[in-house]
Structures are given as structure tokens and as C-alpha cells.
N, C-alpha and C positions, 0 to 999 in steps of 0.2 A: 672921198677915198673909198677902195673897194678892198676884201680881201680875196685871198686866193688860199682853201684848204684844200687839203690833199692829204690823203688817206688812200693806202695800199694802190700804191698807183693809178689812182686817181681821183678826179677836181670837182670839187661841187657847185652844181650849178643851179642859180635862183630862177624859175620863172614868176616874170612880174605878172601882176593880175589888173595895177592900173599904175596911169592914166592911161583910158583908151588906146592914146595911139602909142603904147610900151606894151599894154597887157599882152599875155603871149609869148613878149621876146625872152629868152635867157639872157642872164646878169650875174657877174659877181654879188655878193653881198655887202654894204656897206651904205655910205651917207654922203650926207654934208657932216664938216668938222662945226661943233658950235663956238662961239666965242668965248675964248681961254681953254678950249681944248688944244690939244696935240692932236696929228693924225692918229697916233698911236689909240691915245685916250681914245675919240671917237671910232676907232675901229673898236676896241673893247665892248663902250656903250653898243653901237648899230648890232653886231656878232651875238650881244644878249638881246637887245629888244628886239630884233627879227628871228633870231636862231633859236636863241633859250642856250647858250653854250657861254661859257668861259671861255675864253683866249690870249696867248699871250703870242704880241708880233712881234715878227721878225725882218727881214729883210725886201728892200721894194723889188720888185717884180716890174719887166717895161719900161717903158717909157712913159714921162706925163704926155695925158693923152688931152688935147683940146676940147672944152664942153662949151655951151652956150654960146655960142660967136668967138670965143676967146676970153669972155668973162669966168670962164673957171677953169679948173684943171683937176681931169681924173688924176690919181696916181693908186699904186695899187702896191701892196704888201702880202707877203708870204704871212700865213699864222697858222698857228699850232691850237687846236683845242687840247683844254686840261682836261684833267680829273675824270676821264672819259665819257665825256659830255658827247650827247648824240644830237645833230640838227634837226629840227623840228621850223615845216614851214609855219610861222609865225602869222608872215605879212607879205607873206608868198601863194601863188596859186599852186607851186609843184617844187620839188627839190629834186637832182638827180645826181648821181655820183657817174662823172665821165671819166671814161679811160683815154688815152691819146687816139685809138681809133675813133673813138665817138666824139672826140670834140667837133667835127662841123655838123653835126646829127641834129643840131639842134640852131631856131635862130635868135644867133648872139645878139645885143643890141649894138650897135653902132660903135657907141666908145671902147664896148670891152675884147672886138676883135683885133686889136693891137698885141690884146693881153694876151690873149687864147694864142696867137703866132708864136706865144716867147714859153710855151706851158710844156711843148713836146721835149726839153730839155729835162725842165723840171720832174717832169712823168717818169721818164727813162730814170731820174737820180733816186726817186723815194723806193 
């Protein structure tokens, strides 16, 4: 699962740094869920161990998106940083804050250009 933060009209976006053939792309931020997690839960955990932020989720974002042949499935959530926590690339090569003009500015990774088509809504709302 991934999230999708947004702040003064606009989305944050992670550049990966690896595996080889990801480093470079832009990504939402998020994981794998572990066993006995919620999505929820593992978005909380991933949003602190990559980010350094607090967050509490809220509603999905998209469509599940297809990963590994059909053995997994992105899905992606709206969230809200608390307590005015600021993102900090962690386990990221760059962080960058897009505006709806700048979403194709950058290159998304594969799974998460489902997401980025459904964000110009969301943009226009915050």
C-alpha cells in the first residue's frame, strides 16, 4: 500500500534510490502490509520509518492497481500528517512537493501512474 499526502495543493513525491532498476523513478510512499497489520496500520509504520512523520489515514485513492504478475495489489490511501510533522527523505534518494502542473515532471514508477490520473481532482479540492 502507498500513501498520498497533500499539502497546500500539492503531492508528495518519493524518488526511489534502489533497487537498480526503480532508483530514479518517483513513488508514492509506503510498503508491504506485515502479517497482522491493517493497511491502515502499515501505512502509519512505512509514513514513520521512511518519512519520520505521524499520520493518521483516511480514505483510498484509485484503483487497486496490479503488482508482480497479479500476486499483489497496490492500493493507495489519502493521509494526513499530524502534529506538524515535516517529511524527511529517510530511504529516499529526493522528496518533492508537486503541484497538479508538475505531476508528469517527474518519472512515476509504473504502478503509481494509475494514482497520479486520479490526484488532479484531489489537488483542485485541498
Amino acid at each position: 500500500m502507498a500513501a498520498v499526502i497533500i499539502d497546500d495543493g500539492r503531492v508528495l513525491a518519493c524518488q526511489r534510490s534502489s533497487p537498480p532498476e526503480a532508483a530514479g523513478k518517483w513513488e508514492f510512499p509506503g510498503g508491504k502490509v506485515e502479517p497482522g497489520e491493517t493497511d491502515q496500520q502499515a501505512l502509519v509504520r512505512e509514513c514513520a520509518e521512511e518519512l519520520g512523520i505521524t499520520v493518521e489515514v483516511a480514505g483510498r485513492v484509485g484503483p487497486d492497481v496490479s503488482l508482480a504478475h497479479g500476486r499483489a495489489v497496490l492500493r493507495v490511501y489519502a493521509v494526513e500528517v499530524l502534529d506538524g510533522g515535516v517529511p524527511e527523505a529517510l530511504e529516499h534518494s529526493a522528496l518533492r512537493w508537486l503541484t497538479v502542473d508538475q505531476l508528469n515532471s517527474v518519472p512515476w514508477l509504473p504502478a503509481d501512474v494509475p494514482i497520479v490520473a486520479e490526484l488532479p481532482k484531489l489537488l483542485f479540492r485541498s
